[in-house]
C-alpha positions in Angstrom: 0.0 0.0 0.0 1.2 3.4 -0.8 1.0 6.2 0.8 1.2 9.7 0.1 2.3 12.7 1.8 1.1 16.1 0.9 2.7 19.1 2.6 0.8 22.5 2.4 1.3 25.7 4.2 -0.6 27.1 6.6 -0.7 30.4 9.3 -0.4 29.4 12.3 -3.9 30.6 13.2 -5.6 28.6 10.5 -3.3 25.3 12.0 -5.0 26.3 15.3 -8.1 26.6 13.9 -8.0 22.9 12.7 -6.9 21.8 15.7 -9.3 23.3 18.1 -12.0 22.1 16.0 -10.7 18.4 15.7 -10.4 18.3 19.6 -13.9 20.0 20.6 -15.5 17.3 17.9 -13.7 14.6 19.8 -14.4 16.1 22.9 -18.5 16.4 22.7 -18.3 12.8 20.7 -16.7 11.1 23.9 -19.1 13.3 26.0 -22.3 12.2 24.2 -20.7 8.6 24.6 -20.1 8.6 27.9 -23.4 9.9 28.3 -25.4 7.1 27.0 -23.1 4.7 29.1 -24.2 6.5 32.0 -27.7 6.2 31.2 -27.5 2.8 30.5 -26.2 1.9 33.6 -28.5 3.2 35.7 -31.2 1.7 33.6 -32.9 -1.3 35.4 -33.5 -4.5 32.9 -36.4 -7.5 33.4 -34.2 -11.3 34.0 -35.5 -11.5 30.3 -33.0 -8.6 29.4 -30.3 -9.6 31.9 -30.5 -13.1 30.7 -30.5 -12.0 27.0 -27.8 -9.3 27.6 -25.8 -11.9 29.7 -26.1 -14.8 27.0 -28.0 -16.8 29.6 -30.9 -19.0 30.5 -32.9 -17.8 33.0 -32.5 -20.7 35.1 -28.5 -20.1 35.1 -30.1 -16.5 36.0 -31.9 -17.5 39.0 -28.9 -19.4 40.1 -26.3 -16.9 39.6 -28.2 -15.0 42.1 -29.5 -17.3 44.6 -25.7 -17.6 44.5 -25.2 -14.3 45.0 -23.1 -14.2 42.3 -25.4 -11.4 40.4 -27.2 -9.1 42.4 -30.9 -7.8 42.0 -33.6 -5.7 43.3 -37.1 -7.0 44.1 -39.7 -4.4 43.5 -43.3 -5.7 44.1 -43.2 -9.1 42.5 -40.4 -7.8 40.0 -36.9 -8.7 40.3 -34.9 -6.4 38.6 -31.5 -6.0 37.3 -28.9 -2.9 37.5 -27.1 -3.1 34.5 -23.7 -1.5 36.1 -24.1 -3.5 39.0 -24.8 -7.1 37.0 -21.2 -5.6 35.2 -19.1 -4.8 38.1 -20.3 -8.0 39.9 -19.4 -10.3 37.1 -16.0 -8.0 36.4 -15.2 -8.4 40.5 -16.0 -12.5 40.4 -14.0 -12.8 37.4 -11.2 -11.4 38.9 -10.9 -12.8 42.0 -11.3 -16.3 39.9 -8.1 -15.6 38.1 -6.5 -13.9 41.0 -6.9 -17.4 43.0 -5.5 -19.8 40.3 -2.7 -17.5 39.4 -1.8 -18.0 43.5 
C-alpha cells in the first residue's frame, strides 16, 4: 500500500483553527458517549434482558443470584436487574477467579 504525503502551508492561526476544531468534535463525541453509558447503567432490565444481555438462561439466572453471584432488586413481585451493577459484579467474580489460580 502506498501512501502519500502532501505538505501544504498554513498560518499558524488557520493550524490552530483545525486543531481546536478536531479536539472540541472529539471532545463532545466522547461526551455524548459517555453519556449514554451512563444512562445505561442506571437503567434497570427485566431477568428477560439480563438473561439476553448476559447470554443466559434464566434458570442459570436464577442461580447466579440465589448464589449471590449477580445481584438484584425485588420491587413488588419484579426482580430487577442494574445493568452496572450485574457488570461490576461479574467483572469483581472474574477477577478474584483468576487472582486465586494465578496464587
Amino acid at each position: 500500500m502506498v501512501q502519500e504525503t502532501i505538505l501544504i502551508s498554513l498560518p499558524l492561526s488557520q493550524l490552530e483553527t483545525l486543531i481546536d476544531n478536531c479536539v472540541s468534535k472529539a471532545i463532545r463525541q466522547n461526551s455524548i458517549e459517555l453519556k449514554e453509558e451512563r444512562e445505561n447503567s442506571t437503567k434497570y432490565l427485566t431477568r428477560k434482558e439480563t438473561a439476553k444481555k448476559l447470554h443466559l438462561s434464566l434458570t442459570t439466572l436464577d442461580s447466579y443470584v440465589k448464589n449471590g453471584i449477580i445481584p438484584c432488586h425485588k420491587i413488588g413481585h419484579r426482580v430487577l436487574f442494574k445493568l452496572d451493577e450485574v457488570n461490576e459484579s461479574l467483572f469483581t467474580k472474574f477477577n478474584d477467579k483468576h487472582n486465586t489460580k494465578n496464587q
